[in-house]
N, C-alpha and C positions, 0 to 999 in steps of 0.2 A: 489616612492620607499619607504618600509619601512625602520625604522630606521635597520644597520646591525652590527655585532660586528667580531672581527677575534680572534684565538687564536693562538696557537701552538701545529701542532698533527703531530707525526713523524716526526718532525723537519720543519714542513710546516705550513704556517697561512693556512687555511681553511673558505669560508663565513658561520656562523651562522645565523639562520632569527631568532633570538630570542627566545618567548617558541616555535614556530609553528616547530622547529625542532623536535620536538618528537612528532608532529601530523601527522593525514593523511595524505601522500603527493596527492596531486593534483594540478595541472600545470594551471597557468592562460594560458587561450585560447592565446594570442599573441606570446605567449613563443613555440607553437607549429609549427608556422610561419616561425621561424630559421631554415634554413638546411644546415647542416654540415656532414663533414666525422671524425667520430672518433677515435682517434691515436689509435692504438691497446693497448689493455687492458686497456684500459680508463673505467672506469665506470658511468652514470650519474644519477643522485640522483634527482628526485625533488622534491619541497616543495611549498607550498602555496602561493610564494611569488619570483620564480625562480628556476632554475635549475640548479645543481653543477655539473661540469664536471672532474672526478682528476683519475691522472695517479696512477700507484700502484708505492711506492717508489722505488727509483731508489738505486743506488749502493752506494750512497752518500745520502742514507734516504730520499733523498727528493721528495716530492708531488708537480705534476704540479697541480695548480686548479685553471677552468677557472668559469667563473656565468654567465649564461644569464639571461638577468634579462628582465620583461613583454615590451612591447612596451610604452609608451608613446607621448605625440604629440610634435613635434618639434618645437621649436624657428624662430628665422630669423636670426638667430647666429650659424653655425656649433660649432664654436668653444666655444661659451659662454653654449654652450648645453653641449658640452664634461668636459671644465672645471666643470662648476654647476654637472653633472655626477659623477665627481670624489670625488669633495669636499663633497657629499651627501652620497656617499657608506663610505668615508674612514674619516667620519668628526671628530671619535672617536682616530682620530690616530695625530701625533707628523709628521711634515716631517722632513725627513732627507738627507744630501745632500753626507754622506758620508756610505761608507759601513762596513762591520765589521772588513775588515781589515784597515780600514782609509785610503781609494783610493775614489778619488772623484765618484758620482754618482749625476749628475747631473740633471737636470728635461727637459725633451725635448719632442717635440711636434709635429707631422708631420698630413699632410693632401695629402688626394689624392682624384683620380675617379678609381675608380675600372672594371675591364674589363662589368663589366653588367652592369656599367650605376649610379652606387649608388656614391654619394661622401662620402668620412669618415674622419673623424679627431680620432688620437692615441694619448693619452697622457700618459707620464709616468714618476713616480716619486720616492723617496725614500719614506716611509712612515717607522713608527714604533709605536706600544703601549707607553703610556704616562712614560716615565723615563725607556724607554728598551734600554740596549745597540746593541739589536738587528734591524738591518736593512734589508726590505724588497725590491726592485724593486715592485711596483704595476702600473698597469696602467688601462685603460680604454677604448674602443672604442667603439666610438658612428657613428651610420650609417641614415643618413636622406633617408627615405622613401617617398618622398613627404611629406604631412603634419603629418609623425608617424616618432618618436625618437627609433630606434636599440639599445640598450646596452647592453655590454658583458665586464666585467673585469677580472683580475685578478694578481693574486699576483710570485714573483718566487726570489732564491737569485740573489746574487750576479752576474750580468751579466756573469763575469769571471770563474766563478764557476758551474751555473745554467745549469740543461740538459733539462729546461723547454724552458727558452727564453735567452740561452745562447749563445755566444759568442766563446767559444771553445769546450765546452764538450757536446752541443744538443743545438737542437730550433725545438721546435715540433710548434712552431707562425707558422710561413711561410707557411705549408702543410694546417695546418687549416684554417687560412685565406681562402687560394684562393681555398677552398672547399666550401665556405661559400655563400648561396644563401636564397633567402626568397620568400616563397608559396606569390603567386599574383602580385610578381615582375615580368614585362616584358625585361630582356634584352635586351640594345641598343646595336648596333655596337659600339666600341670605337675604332675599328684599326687605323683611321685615326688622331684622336686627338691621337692616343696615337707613332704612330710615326711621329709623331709632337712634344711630349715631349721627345721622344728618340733621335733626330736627333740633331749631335751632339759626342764629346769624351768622354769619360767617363775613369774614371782610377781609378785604387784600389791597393793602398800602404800598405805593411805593414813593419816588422821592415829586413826583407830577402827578398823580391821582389814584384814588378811590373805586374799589368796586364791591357791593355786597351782594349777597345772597340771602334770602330765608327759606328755610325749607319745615313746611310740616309734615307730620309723620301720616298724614292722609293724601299724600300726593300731591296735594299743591306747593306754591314758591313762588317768592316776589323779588325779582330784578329789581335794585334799588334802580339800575339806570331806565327800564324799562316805564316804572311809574311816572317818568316826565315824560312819557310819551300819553297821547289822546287815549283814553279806552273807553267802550262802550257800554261796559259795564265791571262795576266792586262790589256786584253783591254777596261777595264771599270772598274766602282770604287769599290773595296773593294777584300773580298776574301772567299764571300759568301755571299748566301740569306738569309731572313728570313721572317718568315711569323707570323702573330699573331691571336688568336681565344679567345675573354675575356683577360684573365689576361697569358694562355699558348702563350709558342712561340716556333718556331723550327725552329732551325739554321742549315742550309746547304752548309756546307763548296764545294766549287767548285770544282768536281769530285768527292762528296766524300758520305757516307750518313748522314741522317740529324740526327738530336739531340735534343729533346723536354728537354723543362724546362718549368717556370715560370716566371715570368717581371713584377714589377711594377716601377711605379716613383714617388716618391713622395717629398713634397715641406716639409723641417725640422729645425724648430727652440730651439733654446737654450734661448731663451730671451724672455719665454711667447710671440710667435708672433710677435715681431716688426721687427725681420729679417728676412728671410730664403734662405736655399738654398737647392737648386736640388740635391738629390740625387736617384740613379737607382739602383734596387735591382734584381740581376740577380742568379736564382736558377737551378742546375744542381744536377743531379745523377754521382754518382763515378762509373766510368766503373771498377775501381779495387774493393772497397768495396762495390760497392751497396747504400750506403748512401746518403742523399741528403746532397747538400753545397751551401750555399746562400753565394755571396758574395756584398759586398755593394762599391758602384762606384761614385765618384763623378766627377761632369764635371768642 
């Protein structure tokens, strides 16, 4: 990777590739490789040296912007691949552990297998320009292809705040993600390994209420909230089916009809790696708004 720089345009850092910004754009051949689904009115830019992906500002000024950057060969390290990743794009920057309202923002690190077979490690941290009081969210994700290195980052605010990779006001992350495929990759099955990591409680707390999950590793699953509904029969475990295809799943409450989303699981630390724990990340469309809502479950 060449050396990169960030700045501030409509209230968003943006990647620069140094002078080659103002030259002809032409895409290294790996960068072609990447196949994604683009959030609506997204635009994508490339340049000599990767491809800038950003949203038109939102209501709140801000710029989603993601970068794919060319392939490279991989490590024997996911993780030491991801880190060396991050501290190479962002090496010109200050970390930061807080944000700009002085709410912690911590650095945390999560790894998975993704429904077609690829493992990936996300890293994400606070960064900012050298003596800015301004604080970014950026992260990283690096994807092993056999012996070739994926990388795509990118920057957004305040978790709290951000309609990029936020927390309450948007997360266009999740949709992209699991859109995310690469020319020459062959698709494994992973239904089996992956309820195998599903199987199991799961439960997601916030500061007004509760919701769990159980999932067994024979297809079935019981909606805590679903069981205080009438059902016509429990002759068996749960209170509905579920089926998985890659990273979609669809959930079929019993009698009733089914329900597509997204599922991943993955393994996430706060301590650079020396801990982690399981958490499940369950994505659904709102039958009132239409919008999707990912919620995050822990077991």
């Amino acid at each position: 990777m060449v050396a990169r720089s960030l700045r501030c345009v409509l209230g968003m850092w943006v990647v620069l590739h140094g002078a080659s910004v103002y030259s002809q754009n032409v895409l290294p051949p790996t960068v072609n490789e990447y196949v994604y689904e683009l959030p609506p009115a997204w635009t994508a830019t490339p340049y000599p040296d990767g491809l800038v992906l950003m949203s038109p500002p939102s209501a709140t000024n801000e710029r989603c912007v993601f970068t794919v950057w060319p392939m490279r060969p991989s490590g024997t390290d996911l993780l030491r691949d991801a880190s060396s990743a991050f501290q190479e794009i962002y090496r010109q920057y200050e970390p930061r552990n807080l944000t700009v309202r002085g709410t912690p923002m911590p650095t945390t690190v999560a790894r998975g297998m993704s429904g077609q077979g690829w493992e990936y490690v996300l890293v994400k941290r606070g960064v900012a320009p050298p003596g800015s009081p301004e604080s970014r969210l950026a992260f990283v994700l690096a994807i092993k292809l056999r012996d070739r290195l994926a990388v795509i980052s990118g920057v957004s605010r305040d978790p709290l705040v951000s309609t990029c990779m936020g927390e309450l006001a948007g997360n266009v992350w999740p949709r992209f993600f699991y859109s995310l495929s690469f020319r020459g990759w062959t698709p494994t099955d992973q239904s089996d390994a992956m309820r195998q990591k599903m199987a199991g409680t799961w439960t997601a707390a916030t500061g007004t209420a509760a919701t769990q999950f159980v999932f067994a590793v024979d297809g079935r699953y019981l909606d805590a909230a679903a069981t205080r509904r009438p059902r016509t029969t429990q002759a068996y475990f749960g209170s509905g089916a579920y089926t998985l295809r890659g990273n979609a799943i669809s959930l079929t409450p019993d009698g009733e009809r089914p329900e597509t989303g997204f599922v991943r699981v993955e393994d996430e630390s706060t301590d650079e790696g020396r801990t982690w724990t399981p958490v499940l990340y369950l994505l659904r469309v709102s039958a009132v708004d239409g919008r999707d809502y990912e919620v995050r479950y822990l077991k």
